[in-house]
CHARMM internal coordinates of N, CA and C (Angstrom, degrees):
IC EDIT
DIST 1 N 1 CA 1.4269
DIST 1 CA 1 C 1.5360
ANGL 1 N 1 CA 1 C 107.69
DIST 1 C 2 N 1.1162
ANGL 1 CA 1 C 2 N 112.14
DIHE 1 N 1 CA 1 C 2 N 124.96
DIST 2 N 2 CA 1.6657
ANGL 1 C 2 N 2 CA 111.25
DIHE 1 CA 1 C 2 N 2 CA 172.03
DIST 2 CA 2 C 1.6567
ANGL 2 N 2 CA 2 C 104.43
DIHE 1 C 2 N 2 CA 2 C -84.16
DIST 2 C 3 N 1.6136
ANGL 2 CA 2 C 3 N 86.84
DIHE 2 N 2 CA 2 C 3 N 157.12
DIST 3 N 3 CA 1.9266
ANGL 2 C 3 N 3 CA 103.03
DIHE 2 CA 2 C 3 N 3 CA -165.69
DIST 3 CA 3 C 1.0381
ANGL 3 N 3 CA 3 C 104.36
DIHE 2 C 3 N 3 CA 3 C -116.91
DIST 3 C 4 N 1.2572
ANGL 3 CA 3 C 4 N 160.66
DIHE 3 N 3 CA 3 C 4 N 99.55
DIST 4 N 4 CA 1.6108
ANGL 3 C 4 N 4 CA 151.32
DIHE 3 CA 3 C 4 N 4 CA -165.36
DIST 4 CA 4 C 1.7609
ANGL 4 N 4 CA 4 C 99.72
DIHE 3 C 4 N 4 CA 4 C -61.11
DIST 4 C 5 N 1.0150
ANGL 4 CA 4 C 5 N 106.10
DIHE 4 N 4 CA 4 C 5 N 122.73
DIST 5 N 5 CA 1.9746
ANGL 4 C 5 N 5 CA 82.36
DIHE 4 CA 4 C 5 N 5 CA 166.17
DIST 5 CA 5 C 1.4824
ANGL 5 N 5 CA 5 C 124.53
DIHE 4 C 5 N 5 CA 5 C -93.13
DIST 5 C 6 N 1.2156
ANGL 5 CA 5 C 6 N 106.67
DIHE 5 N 5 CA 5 C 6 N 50.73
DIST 6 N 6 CA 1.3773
ANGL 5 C 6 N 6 CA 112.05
DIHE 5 CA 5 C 6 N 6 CA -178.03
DIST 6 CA 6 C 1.6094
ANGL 6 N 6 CA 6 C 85.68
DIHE 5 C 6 N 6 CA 6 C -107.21
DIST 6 C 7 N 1.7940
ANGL 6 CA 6 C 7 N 125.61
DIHE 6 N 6 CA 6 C 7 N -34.58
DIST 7 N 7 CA 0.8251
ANGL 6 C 7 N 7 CA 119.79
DIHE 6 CA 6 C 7 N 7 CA -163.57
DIST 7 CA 7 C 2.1457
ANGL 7 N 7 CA 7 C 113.80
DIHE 6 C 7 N 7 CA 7 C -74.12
DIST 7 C 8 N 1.1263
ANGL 7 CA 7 C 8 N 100.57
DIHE 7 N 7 CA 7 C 8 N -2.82
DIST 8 N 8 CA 1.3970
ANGL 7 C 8 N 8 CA 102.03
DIHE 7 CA 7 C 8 N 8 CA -165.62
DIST 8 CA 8 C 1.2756
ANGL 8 N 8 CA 8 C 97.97
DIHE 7 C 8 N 8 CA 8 C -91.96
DIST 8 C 9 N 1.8661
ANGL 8 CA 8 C 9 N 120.97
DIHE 8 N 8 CA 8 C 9 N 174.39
DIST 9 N 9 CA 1.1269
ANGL 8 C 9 N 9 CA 105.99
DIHE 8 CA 8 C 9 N 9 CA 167.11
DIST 9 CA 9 C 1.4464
ANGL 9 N 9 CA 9 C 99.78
DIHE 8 C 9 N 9 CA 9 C -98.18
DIST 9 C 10 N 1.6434
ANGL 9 CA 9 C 10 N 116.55
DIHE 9 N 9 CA 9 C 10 N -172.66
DIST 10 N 10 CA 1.2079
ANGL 9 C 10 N 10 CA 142.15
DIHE 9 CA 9 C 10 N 10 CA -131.30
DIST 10 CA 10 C 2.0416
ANGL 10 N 10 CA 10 C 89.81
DIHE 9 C 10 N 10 CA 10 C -96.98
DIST 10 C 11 N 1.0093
ANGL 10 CA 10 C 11 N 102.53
DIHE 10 N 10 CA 10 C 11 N -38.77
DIST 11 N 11 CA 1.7867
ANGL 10 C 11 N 11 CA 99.25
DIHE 10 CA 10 C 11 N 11 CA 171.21
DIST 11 CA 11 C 1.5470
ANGL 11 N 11 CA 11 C 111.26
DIHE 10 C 11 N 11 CA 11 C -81.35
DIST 11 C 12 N 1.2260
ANGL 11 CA 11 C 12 N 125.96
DIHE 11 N 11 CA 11 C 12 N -37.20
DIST 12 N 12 CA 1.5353
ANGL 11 C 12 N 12 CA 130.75
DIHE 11 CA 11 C 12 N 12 CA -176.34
DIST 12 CA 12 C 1.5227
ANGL 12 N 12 CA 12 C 102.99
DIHE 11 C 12 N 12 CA 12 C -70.44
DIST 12 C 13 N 1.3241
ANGL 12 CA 12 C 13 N 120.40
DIHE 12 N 12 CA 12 C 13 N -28.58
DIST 13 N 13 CA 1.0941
ANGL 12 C 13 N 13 CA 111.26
DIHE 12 CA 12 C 13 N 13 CA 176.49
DIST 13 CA 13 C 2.1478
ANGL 13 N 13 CA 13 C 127.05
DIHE 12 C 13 N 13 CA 13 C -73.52
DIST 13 C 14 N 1.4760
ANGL 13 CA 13 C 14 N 80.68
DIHE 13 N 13 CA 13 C 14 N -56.48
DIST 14 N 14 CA 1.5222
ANGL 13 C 14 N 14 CA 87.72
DIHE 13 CA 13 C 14 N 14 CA 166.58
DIST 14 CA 14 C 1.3729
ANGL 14 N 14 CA 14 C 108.81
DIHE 13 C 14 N 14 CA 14 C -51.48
DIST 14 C 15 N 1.4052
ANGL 14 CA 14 C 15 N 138.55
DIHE 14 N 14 CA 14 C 15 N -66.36
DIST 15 N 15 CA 1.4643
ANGL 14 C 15 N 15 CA 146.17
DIHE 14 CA 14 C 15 N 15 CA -170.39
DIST 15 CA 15 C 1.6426
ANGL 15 N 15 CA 15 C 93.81
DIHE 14 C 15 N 15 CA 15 C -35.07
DIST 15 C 16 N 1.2058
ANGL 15 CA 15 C 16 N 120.08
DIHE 15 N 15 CA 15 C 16 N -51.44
DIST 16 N 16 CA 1.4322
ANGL 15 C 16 N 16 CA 124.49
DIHE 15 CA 15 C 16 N 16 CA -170.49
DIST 16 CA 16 C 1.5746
ANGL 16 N 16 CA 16 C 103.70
DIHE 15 C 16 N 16 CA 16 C -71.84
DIST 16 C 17 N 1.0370
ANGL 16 CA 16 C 17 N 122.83
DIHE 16 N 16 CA 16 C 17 N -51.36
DIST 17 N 17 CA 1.6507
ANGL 16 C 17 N 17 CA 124.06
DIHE 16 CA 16 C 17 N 17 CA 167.60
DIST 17 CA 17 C 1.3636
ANGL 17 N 17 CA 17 C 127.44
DIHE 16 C 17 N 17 CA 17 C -45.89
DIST 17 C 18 N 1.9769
ANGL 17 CA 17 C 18 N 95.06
DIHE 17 N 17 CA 17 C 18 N -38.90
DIST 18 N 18 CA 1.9983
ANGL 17 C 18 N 18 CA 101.30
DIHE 17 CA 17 C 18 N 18 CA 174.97
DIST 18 CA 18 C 1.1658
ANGL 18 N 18 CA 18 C 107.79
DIHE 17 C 18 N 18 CA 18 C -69.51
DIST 18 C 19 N 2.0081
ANGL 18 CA 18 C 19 N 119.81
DIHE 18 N 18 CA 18 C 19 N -38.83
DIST 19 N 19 CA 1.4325
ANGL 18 C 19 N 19 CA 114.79
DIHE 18 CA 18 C 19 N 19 CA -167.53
DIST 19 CA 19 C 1.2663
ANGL 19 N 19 CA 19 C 115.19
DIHE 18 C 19 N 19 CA 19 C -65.80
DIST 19 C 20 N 1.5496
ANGL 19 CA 19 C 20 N 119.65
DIHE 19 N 19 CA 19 C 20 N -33.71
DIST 20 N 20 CA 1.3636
ANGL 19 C 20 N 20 CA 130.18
DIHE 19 CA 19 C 20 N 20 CA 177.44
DIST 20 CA 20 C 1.2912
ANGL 20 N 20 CA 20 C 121.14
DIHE 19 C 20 N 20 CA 20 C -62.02
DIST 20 C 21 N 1.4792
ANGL 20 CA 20 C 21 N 129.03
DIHE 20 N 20 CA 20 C 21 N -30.70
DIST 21 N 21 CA 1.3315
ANGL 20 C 21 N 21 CA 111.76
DIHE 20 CA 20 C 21 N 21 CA -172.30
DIST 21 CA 21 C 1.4910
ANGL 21 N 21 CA 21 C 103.03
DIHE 20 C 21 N 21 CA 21 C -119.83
DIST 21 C 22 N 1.3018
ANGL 21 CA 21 C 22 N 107.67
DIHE 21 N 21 CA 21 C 22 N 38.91
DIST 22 N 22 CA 1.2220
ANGL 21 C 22 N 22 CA 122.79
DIHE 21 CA 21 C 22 N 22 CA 174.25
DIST 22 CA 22 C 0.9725
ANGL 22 N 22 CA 22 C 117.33
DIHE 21 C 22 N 22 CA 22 C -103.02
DIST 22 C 23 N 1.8397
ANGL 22 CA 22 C 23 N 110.61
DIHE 22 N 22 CA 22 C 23 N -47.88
DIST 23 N 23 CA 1.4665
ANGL 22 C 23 N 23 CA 125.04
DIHE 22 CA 22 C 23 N 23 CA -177.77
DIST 23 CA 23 C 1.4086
ANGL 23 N 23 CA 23 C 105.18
DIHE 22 C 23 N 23 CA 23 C -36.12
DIST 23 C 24 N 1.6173
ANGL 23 CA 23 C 24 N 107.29
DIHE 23 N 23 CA 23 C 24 N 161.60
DIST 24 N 24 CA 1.1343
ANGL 23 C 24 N 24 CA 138.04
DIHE 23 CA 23 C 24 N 24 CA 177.53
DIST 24 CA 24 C 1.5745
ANGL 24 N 24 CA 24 C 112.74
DIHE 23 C 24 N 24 CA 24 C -72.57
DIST 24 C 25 N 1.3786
ANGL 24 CA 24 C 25 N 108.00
DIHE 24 N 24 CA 24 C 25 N 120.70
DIST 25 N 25 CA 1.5605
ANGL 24 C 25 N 25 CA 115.76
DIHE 24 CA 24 C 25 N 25 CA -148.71
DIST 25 CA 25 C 1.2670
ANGL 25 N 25 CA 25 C 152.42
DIHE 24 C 25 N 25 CA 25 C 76.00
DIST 25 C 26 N 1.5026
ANGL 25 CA 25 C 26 N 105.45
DIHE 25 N 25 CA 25 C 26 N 15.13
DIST 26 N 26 CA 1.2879
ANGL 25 C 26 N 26 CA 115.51
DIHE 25 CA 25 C 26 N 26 CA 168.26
DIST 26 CA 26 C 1.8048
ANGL 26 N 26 CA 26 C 99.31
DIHE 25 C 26 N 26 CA 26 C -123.91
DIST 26 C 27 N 1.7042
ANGL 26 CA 26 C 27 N 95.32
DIHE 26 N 26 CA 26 C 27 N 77.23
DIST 27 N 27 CA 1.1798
ANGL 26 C 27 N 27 CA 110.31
DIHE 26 CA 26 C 27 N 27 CA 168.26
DIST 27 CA 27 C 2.0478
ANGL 27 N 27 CA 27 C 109.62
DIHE 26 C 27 N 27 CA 27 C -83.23
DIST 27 C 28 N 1.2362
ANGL 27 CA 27 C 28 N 112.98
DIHE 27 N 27 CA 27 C 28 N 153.63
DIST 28 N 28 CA 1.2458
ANGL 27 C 28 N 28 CA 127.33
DIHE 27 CA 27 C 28 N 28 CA 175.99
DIST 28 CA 28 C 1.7458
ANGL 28 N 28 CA 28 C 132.81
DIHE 27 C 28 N 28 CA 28 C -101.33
DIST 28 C 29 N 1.2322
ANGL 28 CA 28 C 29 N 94.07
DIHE 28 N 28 CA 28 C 29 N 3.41
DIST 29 N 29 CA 1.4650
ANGL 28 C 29 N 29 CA 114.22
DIHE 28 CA 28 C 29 N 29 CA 162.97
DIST 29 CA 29 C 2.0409
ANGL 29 N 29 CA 29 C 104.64
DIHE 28 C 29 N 29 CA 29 C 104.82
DIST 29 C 30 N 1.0542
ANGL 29 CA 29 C 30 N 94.49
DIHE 29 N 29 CA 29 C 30 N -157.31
DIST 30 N 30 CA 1.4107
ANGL 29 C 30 N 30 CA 83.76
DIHE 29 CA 29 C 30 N 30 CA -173.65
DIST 30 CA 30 C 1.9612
ANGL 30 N 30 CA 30 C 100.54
DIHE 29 C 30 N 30 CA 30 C -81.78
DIST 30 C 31 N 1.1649
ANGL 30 CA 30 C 31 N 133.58
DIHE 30 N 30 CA 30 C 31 N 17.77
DIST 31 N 31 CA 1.5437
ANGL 30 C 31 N 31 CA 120.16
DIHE 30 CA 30 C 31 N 31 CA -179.54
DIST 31 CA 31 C 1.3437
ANGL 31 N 31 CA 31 C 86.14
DIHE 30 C 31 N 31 CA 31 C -120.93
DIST 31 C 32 N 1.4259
ANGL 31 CA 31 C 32 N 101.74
DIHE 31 N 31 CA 31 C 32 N 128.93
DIST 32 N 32 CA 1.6850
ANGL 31 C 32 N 32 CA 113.12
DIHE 31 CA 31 C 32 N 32 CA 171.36
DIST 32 CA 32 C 1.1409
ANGL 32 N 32 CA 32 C 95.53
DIHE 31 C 32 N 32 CA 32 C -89.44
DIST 32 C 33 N 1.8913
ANGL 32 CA 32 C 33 N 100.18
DIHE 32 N 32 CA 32 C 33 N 130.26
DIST 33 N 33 CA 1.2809
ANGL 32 C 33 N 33 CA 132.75
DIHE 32 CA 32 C 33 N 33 CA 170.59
DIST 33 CA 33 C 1.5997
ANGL 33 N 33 CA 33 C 104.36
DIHE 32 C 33 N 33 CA 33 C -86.07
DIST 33 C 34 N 1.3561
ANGL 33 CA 33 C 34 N 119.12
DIHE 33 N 33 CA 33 C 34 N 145.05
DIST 34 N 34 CA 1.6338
ANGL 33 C 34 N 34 CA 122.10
DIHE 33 CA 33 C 34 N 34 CA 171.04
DIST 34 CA 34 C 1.2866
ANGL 34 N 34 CA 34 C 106.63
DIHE 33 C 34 N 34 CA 34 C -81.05
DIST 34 C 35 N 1.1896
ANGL 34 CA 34 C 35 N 121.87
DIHE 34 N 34 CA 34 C 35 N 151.19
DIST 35 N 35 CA 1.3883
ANGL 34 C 35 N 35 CA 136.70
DIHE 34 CA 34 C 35 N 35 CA -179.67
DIST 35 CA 35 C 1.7410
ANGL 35 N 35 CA 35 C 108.17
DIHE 34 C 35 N 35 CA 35 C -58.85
DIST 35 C 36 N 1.2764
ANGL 35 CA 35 C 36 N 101.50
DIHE 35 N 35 CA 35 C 36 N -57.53
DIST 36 N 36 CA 1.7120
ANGL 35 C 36 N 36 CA 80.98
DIHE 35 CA 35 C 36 N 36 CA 168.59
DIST 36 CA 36 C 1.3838
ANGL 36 N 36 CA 36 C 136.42
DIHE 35 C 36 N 36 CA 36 C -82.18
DIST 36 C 37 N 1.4457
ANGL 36 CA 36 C 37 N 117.23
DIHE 36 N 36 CA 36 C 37 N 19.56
DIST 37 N 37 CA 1.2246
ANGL 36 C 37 N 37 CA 115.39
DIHE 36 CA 36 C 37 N 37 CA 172.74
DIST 37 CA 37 C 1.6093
ANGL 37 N 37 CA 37 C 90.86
DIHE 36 C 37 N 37 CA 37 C -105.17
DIST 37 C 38 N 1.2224
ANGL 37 CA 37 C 38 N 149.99
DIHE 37 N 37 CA 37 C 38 N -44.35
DIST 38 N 38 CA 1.2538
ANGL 37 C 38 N 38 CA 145.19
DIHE 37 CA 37 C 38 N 38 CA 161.78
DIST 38 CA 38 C 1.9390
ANGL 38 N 38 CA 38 C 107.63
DIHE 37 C 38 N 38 CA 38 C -27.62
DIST 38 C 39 N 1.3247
ANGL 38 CA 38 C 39 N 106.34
DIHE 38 N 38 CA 38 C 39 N -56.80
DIST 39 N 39 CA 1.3151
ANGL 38 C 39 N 39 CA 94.51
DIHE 38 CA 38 C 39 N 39 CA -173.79
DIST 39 CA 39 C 1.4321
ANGL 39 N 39 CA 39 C 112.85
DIHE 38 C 39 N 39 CA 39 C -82.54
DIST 39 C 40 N 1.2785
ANGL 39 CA 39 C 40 N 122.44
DIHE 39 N 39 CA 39 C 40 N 0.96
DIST 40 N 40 CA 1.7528
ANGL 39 C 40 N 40 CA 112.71
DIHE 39 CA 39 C 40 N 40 CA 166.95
DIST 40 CA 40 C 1.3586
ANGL 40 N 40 CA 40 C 107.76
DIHE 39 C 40 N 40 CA 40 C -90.66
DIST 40 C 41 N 1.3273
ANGL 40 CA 40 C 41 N 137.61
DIHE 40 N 40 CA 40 C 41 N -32.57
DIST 41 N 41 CA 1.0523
ANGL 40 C 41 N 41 CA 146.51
DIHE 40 CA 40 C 41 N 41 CA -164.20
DIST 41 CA 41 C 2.1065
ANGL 41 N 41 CA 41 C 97.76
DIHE 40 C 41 N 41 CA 41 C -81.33
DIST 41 C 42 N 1.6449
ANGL 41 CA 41 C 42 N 118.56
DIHE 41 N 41 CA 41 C 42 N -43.81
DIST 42 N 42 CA 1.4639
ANGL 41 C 42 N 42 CA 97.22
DIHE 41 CA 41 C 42 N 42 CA 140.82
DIST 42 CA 42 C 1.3340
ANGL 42 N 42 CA 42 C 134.29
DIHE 41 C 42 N 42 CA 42 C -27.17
DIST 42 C 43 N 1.5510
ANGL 42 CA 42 C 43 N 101.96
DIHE 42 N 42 CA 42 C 43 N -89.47
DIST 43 N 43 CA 1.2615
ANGL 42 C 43 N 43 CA 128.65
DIHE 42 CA 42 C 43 N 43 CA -179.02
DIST 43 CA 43 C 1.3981
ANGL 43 N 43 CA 43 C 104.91
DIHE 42 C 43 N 43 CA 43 C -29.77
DIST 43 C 44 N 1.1407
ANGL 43 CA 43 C 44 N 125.09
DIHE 43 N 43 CA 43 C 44 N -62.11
DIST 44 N 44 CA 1.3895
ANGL 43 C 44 N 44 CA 112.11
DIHE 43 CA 43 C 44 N 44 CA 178.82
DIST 44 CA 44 C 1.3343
ANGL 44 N 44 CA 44 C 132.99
DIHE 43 C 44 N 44 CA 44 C -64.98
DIST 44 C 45 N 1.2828
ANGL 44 CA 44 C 45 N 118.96
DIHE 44 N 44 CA 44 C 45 N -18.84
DIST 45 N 45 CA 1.7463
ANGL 44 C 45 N 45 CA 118.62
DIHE 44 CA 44 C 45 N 45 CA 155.05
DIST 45 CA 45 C 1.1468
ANGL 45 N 45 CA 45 C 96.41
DIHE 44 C 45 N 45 CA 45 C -70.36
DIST 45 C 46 N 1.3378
ANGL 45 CA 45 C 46 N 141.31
DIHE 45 N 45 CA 45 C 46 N -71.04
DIST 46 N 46 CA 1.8284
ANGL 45 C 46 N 46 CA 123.30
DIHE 45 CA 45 C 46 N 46 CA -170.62
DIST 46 CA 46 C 1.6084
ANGL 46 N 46 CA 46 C 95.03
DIHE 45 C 46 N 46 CA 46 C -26.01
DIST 46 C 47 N 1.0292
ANGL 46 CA 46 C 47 N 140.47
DIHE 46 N 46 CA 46 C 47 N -60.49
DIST 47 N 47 CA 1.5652
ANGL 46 C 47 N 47 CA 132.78
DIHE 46 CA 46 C 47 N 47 CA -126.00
DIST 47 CA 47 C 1.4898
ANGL 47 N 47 CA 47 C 90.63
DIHE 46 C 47 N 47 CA 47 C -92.30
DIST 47 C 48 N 1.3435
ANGL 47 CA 47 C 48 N 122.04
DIHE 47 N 47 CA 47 C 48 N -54.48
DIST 48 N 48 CA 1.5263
ANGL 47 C 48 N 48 CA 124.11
DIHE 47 CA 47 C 48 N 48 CA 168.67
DIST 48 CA 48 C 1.3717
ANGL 48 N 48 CA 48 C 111.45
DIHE 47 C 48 N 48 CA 48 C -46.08
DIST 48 C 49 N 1.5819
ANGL 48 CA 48 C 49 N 128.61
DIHE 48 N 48 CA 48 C 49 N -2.51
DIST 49 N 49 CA 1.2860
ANGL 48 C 49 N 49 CA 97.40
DIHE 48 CA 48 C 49 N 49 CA -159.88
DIST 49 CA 49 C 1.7922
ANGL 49 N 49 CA 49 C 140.92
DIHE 48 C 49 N 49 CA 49 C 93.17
DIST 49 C 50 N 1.4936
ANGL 49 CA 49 C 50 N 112.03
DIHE 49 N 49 CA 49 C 50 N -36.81
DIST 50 N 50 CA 1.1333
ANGL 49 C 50 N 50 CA 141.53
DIHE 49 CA 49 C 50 N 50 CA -165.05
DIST 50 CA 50 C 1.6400
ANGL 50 N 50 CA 50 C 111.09
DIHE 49 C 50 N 50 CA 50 C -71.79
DIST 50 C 51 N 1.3399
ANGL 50 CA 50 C 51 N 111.11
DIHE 50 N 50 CA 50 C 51 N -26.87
DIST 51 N 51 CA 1.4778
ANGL 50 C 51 N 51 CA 117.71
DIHE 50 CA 50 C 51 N 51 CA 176.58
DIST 51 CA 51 C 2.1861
ANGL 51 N 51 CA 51 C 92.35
DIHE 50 C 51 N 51 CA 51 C -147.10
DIST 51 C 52 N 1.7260
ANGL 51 CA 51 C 52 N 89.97
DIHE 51 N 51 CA 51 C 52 N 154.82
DIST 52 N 52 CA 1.2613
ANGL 51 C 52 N 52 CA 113.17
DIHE 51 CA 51 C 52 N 52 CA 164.29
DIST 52 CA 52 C 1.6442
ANGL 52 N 52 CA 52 C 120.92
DIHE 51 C 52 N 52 CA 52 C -121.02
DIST 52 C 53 N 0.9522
ANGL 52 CA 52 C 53 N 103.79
DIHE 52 N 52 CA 52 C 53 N 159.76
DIST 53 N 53 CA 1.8324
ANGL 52 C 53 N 53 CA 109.33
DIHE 52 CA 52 C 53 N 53 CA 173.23
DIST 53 CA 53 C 1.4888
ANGL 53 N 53 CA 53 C 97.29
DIHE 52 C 53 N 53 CA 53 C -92.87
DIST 53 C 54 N 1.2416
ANGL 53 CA 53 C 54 N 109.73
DIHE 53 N 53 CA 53 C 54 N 140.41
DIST 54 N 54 CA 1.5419
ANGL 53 C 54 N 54 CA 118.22
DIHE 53 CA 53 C 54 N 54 CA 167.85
DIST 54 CA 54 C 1.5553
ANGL 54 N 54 CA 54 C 100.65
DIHE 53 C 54 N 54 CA 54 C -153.77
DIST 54 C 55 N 2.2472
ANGL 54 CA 54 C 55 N 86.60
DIHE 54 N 54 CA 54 C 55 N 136.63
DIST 55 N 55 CA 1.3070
ANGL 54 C 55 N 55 CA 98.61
DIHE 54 CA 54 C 55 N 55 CA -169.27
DIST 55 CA 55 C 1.9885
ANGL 55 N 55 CA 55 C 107.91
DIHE 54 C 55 N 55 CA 55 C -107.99
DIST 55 C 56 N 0.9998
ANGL 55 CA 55 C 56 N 128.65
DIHE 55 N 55 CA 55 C 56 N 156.60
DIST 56 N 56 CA 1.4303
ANGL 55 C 56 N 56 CA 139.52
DIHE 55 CA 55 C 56 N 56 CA -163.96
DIST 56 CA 56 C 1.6858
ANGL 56 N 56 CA 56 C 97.78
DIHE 55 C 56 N 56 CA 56 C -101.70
DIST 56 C 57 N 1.3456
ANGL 56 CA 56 C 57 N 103.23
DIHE 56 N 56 CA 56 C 57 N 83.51
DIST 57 N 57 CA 1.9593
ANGL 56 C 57 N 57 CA 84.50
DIHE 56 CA 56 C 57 N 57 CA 171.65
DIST 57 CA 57 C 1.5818
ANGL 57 N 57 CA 57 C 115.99
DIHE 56 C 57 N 57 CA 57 C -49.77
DIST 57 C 58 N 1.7723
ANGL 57 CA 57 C 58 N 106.71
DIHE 57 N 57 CA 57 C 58 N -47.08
DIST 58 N 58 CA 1.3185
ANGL 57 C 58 N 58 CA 91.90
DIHE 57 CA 57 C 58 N 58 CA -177.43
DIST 58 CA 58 C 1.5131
ANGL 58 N 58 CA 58 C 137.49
DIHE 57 C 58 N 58 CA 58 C -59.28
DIST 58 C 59 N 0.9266
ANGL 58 CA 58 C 59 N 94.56
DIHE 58 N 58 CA 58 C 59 N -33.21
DIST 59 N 59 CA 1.6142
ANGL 58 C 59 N 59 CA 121.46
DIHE 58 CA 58 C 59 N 59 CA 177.88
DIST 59 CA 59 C 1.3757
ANGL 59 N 59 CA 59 C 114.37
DIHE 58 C 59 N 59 CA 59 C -81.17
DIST 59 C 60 N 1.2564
ANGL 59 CA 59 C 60 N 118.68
DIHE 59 N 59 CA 59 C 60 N -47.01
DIST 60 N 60 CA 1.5596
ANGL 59 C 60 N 60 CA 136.31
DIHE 59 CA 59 C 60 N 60 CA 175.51
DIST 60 CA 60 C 1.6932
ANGL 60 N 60 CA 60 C 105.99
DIHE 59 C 60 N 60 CA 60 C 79.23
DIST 60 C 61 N 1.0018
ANGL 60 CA 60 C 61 N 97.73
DIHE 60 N 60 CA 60 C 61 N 25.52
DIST 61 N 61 CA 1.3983
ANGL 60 C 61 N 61 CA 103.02
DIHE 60 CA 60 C 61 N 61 CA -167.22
DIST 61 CA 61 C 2.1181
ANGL 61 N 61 CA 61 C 97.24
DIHE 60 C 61 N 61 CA 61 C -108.52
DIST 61 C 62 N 1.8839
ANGL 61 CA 61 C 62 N 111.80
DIHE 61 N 61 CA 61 C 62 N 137.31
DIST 62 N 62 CA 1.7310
ANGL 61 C 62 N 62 CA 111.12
DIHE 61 CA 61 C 62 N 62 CA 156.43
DIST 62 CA 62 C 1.0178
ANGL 62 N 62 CA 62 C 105.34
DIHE 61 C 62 N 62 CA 62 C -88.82
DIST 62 C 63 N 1.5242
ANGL 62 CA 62 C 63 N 97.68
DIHE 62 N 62 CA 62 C 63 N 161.67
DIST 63 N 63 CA 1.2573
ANGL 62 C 63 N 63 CA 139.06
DIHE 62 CA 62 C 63 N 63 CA 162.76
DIST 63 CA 63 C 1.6934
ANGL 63 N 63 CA 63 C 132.50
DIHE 62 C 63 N 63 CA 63 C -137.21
DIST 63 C 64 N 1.2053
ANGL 63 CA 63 C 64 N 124.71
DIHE 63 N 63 CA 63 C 64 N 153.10
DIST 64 N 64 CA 1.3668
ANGL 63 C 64 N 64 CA 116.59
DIHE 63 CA 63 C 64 N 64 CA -163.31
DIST 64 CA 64 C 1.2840
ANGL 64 N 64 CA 64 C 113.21
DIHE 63 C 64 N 64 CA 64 C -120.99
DIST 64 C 65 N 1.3597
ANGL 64 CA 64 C 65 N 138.41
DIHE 64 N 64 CA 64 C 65 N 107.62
DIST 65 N 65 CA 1.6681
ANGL 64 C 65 N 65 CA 125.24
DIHE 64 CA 64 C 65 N 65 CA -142.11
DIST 65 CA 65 C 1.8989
ANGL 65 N 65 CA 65 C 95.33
DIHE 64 C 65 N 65 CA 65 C -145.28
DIST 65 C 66 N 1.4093
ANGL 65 CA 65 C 66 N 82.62
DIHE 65 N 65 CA 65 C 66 N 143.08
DIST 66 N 66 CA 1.6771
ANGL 65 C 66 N 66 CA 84.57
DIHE 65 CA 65 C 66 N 66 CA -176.15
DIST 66 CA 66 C 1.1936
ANGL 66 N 66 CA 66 C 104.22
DIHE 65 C 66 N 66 CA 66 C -72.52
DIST 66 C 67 N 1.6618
ANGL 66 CA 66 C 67 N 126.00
DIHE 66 N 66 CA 66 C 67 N 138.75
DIST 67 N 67 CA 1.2937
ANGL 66 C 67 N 67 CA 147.18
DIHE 66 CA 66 C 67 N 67 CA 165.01
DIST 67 CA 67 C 1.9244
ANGL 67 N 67 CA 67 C 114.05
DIHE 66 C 67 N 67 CA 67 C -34.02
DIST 67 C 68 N 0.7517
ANGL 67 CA 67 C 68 N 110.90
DIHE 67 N 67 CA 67 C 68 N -29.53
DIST 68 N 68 CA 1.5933
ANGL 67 C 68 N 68 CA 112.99
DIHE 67 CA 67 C 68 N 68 CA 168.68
DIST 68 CA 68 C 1.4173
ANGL 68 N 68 CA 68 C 104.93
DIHE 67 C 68 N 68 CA 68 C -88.31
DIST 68 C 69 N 0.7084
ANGL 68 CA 68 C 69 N 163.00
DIHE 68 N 68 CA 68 C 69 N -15.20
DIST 69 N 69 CA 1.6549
ANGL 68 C 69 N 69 CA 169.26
DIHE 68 CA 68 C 69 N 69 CA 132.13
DIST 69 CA 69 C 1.8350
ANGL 69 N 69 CA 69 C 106.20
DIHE 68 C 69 N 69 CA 69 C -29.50
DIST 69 C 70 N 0.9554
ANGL 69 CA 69 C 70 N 115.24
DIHE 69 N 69 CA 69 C 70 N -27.29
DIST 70 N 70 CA 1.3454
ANGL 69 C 70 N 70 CA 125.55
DIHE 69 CA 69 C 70 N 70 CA -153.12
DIST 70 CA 70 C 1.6866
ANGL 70 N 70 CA 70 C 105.48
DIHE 69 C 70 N 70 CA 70 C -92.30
END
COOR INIT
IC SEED 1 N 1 CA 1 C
IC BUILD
């Protein structure tokens, strides 16, 4: 199911943005990126459009997936 994140609030959202680019395997190459430039650089494909949140009923688990994927 896709989640608009307009619909979340403004902390649930980030929390979901920190957990995501945290996970295991979304390494950034050998230059460590800071955590809040990782989550604006999200945030800003959500806002473009460019990526969606999608949630797993079965699993109950998000995910953050580029809009062409979809």
């Amino acid at each position: 199911m896709i989640v608009p994140w307009q619909q979340l609030s403004a902390d649930a959202l980030r929390g979901l943005i920190e957990e995501f680019v945290t996970r295991d395997g979304t390494d950034y190459g050998e230059v460590e990126v800071p955590l809040a430039q990782r989550v604006e650089q999200v945030m800003a494909r959500l806002r473009r459009g460019e990526a969606q949140i999608l949630f797993s009923e079965s699993t109950g688990e998000c995910s953050i997936v580029p809009s062409e994927q979809l």
